[in-house]
N, C-alpha and C positions, 0 to 999 in steps of 0.2 A: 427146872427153874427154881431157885434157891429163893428161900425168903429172908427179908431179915429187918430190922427197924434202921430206918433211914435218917439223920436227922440234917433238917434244912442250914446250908451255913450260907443262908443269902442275909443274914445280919452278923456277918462276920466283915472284920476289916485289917485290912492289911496298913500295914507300919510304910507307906511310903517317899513319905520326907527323907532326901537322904538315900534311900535304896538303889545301890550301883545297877541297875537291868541295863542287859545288852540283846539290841532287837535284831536278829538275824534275820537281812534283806530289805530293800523297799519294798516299791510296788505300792497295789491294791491294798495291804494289809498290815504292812511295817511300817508306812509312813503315817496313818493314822494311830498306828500302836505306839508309834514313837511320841507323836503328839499328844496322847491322853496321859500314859506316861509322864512325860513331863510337866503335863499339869497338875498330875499329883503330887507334885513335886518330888518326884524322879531325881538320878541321875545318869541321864541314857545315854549310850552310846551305840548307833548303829553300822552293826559290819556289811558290806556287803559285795558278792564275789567280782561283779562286773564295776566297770570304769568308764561307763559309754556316756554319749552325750545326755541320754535323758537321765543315768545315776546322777551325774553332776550336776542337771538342771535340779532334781530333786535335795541332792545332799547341799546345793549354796542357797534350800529354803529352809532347809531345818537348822541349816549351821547357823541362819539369819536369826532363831528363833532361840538359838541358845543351846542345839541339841548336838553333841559332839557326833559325826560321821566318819571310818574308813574304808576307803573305796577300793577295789580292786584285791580284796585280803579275807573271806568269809569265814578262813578255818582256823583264826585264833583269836581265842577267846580273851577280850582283854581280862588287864589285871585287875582284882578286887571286886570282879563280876560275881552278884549275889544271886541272881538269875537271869535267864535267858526266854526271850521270847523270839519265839518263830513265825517266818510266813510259812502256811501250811505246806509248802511244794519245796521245802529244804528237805532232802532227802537224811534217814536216821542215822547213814552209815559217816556222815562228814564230820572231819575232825573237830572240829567246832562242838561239837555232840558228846565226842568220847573223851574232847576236856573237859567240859562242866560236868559228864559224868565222872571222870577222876577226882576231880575238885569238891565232887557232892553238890553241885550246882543245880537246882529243878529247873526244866526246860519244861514251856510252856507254849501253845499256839494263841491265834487272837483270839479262838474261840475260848480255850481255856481261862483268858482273862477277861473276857467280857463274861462268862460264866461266874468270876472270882468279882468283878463290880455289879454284877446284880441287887439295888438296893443300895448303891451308895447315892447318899446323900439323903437318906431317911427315906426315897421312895420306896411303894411297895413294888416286889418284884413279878413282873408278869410271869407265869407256868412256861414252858419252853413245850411245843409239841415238835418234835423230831423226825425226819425224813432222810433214810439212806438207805444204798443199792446198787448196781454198777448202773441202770439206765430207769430213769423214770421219775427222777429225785424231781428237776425242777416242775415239770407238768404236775404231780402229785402236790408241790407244797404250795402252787399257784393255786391248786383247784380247794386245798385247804383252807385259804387264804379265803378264799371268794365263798367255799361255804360257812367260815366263821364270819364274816363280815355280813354276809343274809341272813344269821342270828343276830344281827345290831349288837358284835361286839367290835370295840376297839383291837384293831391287831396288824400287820404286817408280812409279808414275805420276804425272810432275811437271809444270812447265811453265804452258803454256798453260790447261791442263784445269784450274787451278785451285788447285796445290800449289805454294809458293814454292820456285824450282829453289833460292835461298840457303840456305832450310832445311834442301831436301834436301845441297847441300855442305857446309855448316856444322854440321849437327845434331850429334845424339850417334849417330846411327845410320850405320854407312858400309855402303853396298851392291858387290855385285860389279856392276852394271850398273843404267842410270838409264834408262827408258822416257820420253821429253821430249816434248811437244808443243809446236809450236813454230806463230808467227803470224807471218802479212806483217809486219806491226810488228814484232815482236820480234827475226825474222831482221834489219831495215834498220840496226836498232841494237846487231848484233852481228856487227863485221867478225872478230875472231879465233876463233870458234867452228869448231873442225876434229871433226865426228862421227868413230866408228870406223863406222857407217853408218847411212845416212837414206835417206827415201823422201819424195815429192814425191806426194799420190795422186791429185789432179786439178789442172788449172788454169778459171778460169771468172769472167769479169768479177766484183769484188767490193772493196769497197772502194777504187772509184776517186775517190771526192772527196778521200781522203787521199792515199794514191799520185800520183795525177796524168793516172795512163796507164797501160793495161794493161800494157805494155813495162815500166815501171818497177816494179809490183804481181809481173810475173815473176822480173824479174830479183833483187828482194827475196828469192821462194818458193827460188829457184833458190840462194842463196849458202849452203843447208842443206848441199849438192853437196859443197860447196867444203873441199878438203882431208881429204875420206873416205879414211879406210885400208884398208875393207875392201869395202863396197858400196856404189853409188847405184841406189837401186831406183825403179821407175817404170811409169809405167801403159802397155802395150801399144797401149791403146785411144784413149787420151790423149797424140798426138804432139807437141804441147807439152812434158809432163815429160822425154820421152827427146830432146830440143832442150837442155833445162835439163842434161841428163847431160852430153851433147856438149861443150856451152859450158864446164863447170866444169873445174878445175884438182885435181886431185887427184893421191893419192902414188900413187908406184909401186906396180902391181902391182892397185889397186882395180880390181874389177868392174862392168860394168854389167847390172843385175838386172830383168828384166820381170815384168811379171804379166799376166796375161788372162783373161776369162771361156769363153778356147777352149782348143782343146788347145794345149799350149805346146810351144813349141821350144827346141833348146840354148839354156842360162841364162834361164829363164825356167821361174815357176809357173803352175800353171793350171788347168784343170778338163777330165777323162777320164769320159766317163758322168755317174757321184753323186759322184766324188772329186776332192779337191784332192790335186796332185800335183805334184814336185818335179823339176826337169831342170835345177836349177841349182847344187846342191851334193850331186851324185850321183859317182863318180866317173870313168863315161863318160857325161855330160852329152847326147854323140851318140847314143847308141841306150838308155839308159838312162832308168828315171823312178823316182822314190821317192815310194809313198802317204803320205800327210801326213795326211788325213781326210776322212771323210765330209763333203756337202753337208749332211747333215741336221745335224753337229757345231754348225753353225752358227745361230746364234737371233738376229732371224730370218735362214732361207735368201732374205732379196731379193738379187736381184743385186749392188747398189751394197755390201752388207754382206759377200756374197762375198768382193770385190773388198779391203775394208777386209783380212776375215781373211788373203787371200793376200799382204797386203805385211806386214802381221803376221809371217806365218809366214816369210816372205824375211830380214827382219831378224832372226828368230831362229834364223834357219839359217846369216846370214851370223855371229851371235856364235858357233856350234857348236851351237846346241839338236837333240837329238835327236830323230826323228819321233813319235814317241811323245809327249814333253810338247807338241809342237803340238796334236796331237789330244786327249790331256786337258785343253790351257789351253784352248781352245777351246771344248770342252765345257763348263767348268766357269766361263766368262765369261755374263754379261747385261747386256744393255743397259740404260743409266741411259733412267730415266724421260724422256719428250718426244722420244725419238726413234724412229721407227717401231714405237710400244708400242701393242700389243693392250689397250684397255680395257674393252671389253664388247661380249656379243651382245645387240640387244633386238629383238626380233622379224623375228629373222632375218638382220638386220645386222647387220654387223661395224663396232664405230669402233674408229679407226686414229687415237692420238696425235702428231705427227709437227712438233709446233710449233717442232722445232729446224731445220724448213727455213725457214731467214732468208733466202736466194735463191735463183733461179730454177733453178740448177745441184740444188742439194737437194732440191728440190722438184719435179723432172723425176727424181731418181734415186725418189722416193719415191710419185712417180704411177706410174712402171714397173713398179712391185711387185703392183700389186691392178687387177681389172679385172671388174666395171666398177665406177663409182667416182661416190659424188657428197661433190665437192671442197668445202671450204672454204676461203677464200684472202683473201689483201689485208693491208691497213698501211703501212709506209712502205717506198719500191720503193729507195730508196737510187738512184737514178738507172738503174735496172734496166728495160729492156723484155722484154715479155712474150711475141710474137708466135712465137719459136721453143718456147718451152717448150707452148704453147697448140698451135700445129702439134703438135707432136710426140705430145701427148697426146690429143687432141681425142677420137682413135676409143674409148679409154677410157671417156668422159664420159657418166654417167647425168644427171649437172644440176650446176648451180654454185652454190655462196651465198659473196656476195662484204661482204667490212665493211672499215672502216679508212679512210683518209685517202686514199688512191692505188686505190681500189679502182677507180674508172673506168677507169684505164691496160686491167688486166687485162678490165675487159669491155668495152674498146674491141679489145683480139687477140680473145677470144672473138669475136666480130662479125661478123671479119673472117676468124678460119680455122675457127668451128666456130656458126654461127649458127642451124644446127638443134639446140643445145645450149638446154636450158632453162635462165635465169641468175635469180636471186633477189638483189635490188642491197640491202641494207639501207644505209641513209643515215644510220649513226650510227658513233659511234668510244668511246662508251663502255663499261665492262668489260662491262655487261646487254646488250651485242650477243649474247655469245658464248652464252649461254641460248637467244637466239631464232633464232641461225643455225644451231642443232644441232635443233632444234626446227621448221625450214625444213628442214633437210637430211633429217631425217626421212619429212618427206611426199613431200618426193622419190623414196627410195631405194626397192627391191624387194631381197624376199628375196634374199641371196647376195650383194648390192651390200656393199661397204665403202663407210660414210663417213671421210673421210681430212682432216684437218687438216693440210695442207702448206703455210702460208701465200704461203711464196716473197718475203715480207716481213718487216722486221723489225718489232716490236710497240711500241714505246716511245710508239707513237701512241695506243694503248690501255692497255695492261699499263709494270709496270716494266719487267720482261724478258720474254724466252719462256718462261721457267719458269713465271710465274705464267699466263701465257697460254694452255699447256698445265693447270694446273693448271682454271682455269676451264673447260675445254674438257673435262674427265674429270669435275669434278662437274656441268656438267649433262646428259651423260649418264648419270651414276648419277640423277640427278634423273628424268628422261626414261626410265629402267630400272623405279624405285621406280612411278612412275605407270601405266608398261603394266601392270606388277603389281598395283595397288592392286585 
């Protein structure tokens, strides 16, 4: 880990009366970037690839507002374009890219530019604490969230999770401290973002058709690192992220913070018995430990969730939070829906929600939890193999029901590392799969078993999202609950 003096440019200001920016994409993230933009008096133009009904619903309200839109056209960069701002999911390889870099043009994401208006308008700029990883991001900066707010500070959950960081900088509301989720994407197209401290909480093949290469997918995760004032925290278990610490460039004086599901060692948190505990902002860090909280604090107590809480609590120890509101935010956090969520017992099984495991990294952390277990899995593998996650778990396994488009991949590892494992192939990808695989999984299971929705796939092959795919996955078990009872 490189040191070096850092200097804050959140009272710096950009010249943008006038400024040709051209916003690459609607959406979630271009349409507000186009709007803030133009109110600094801008001259924006936004391209963007598709032509469908809702671009045009969106491009005849910005056109209303003054803000120039081309539809259906992503990869050329208009004329006189001074920079480029992007939605984070424009992939780096599009032409659009490799003109403004011919042209010398900076391409920028919205986080990079809500990073760049921090402090405008004479407010003072809230610290940014940082969260990124392939699985664990939103739970981790929710539960951040809840134990800086049990410190009675002003703060938010922004970012990735689904709140525009713009808003949060621009609003009418100024917090003392911003909880950010951050994504592969969204780090590649923000080189000036300096956290006061960030955590890294796993690394794990994902997103490589975009990326290109897992090397390039890390070194993305890794630039969170980059210019931390106070800590970069990192998984113990996970020798990749503390690689990512090493590599980074940070100011003087930053720490580097572990976490682990063992007893921990100087600077680092961890677990002693039932408790999470601290040996990294104690004041003899050497023979000293600070209780933080109970295992049970935590809902639920799985391991991978543990893990979430203790970099949680790392970051808020590194802002100063005292042990106490760890242990009351902690307590007083729940998990959003579709992720390892208890929906109901029906005759003696447990089903287990868990549709936000979209790879196989999530979905080995979420087979660890319950045992013995009959899985439900499959959809689209994103270029993902199975064979380790399938090893790993196999000895778990009461039976498997498999759906989606790639579901062969996965019963082709079964096969191969767990072939005394009973598999149920259904050969359909419409949404009435998920009725019949909970209804398969059923006859499988025995008392005491969990059925577990970990897909390890993403859904778009079936479902819009995972939400809805979780969704369907909870009502036909209430379906399946209603009928044992009838």
């Amino acid at each position: 880990m490189g040191s070096r003096q850092v200097s804050d440019d959140s009272s710096r200001t950009e010249d943008w009366p006038g400024r040709r920016v051209t916003v690459a994409g609607l959406g979630v993230s271009g349409v507000p970037a186009a709007r803030v933009l133009h109110g600094l008096g801008a001259h924006v133009t936004v391209v963007n690839d598709g032509d469908d009904e809702r671009a045009r619903a969106q491009a005849a309200e910005l056109t209303a507002e003054g803000i120039a839109v081309r539809l259906g056209d992503g990869d050329t960069l208009p004329e006189g374009t001074e920079l480029v701002v992007t939605a984070p999911g424009w992939r780096p390889d599009k032409p659009l890219f490799a003109a403004a870099e011919a042209a010398g043009v900076p391409v920028w994401g919205d986080v990079e530019l809500a990073w760049r208006l921090r402090g405008h308008g004479g407010r003072t700029p809230a610290p940014w604490l940082a969260v990124t990883g392939t699985n664990g991001k939103t739970t981790t900066v929710r539960m951040l969230a809840s134990i800086l707010e049990a410190a009675g500070l002003r703060t938010a959950a922004v970012g990735n999770i689904g709140v525009s960081l713009l808003d949060a900088v621009l609003g009418d509301e100024e917090y003392d401290v911003l909880a950010v989720e951050l994504s592969s994407y969204q780090l590649h197209w923000a080189p000036s973002l300096r956290a006061h401290s960030a955590a890294v909480l796993n690394l794990a093949p994902d997103h490589l058709d975009w990326h290109g290469s897992m090397e390039a997918y890390a070194a993305d995760k890794g630039r969170v690192y980059e210019g931390n004032t106070v800590a970069c925290v990192y998984n113990a278990a996970d020798k990749a992220t503390e690689d990512l610490v090493r590599e980074a460039d940070v100011e003087e004086g930053c720490r580097a913070i572990g976490f682990t599901l063992g007893t921990p060692g100087p600077s680092q948190l961890g677990v002693v018995d039932d408790l999470l505990v601290d040996r990294a902002f104690v004041p003899n860090r050497q023979k000293q430990a600070q209780e933080l909280a109970q295992v049970s604090d935590v809902q639920p107590p799985a391991p991978h969730n543990i893990a979430n809480a203790l970099a949680a609590a790392a970051l808020a120890r590194a802002f100063g939070v005292e042990p106490g509101a760890v242990r009351d935010g902690l307590r007083a956090f729940r998990p959003e829906p579709h992720r390892i969520a208890f929906v109901e017992e029906v005759a003696g099984v447990s089903y287990v929600n868990d549709s936000k495991a979209t790879n196989t990294h999530a979905a080995e952390a979420s087979l660890a939890a319950y045992d013995p277990i009959v899985w439900i899995a499959g959809g689209l593998a994103k270029g993902a193999t199975f064979d380790e996650l399938v090893r790993k778990s196999a000895a778990r396994l009461r039976g498997v029901v498999l759906m989606g488009a790639d579901r062969a991949l996965i019963r082709e590892a079964l096969a191969r590392h767990a072939p005394e494992v009973p598999v149920v192939d259904l050969d359909r990808t419409d949404t009435g799969a998920m009725p019949a695989a909970v209804r398969e999984a059923a006859a499988l299971a025995r008392p005491g078993d969990t059925v577990l929705l970990a897909p390890a796939c993403a859904s778009m092959d079936m479902f819009v999202n995972y939400t809805k795919r979780g969704e369907a996955f909870a009502d036909a078990v209430r379906t399946l609950a209603a009928e044992r009872d009838a």
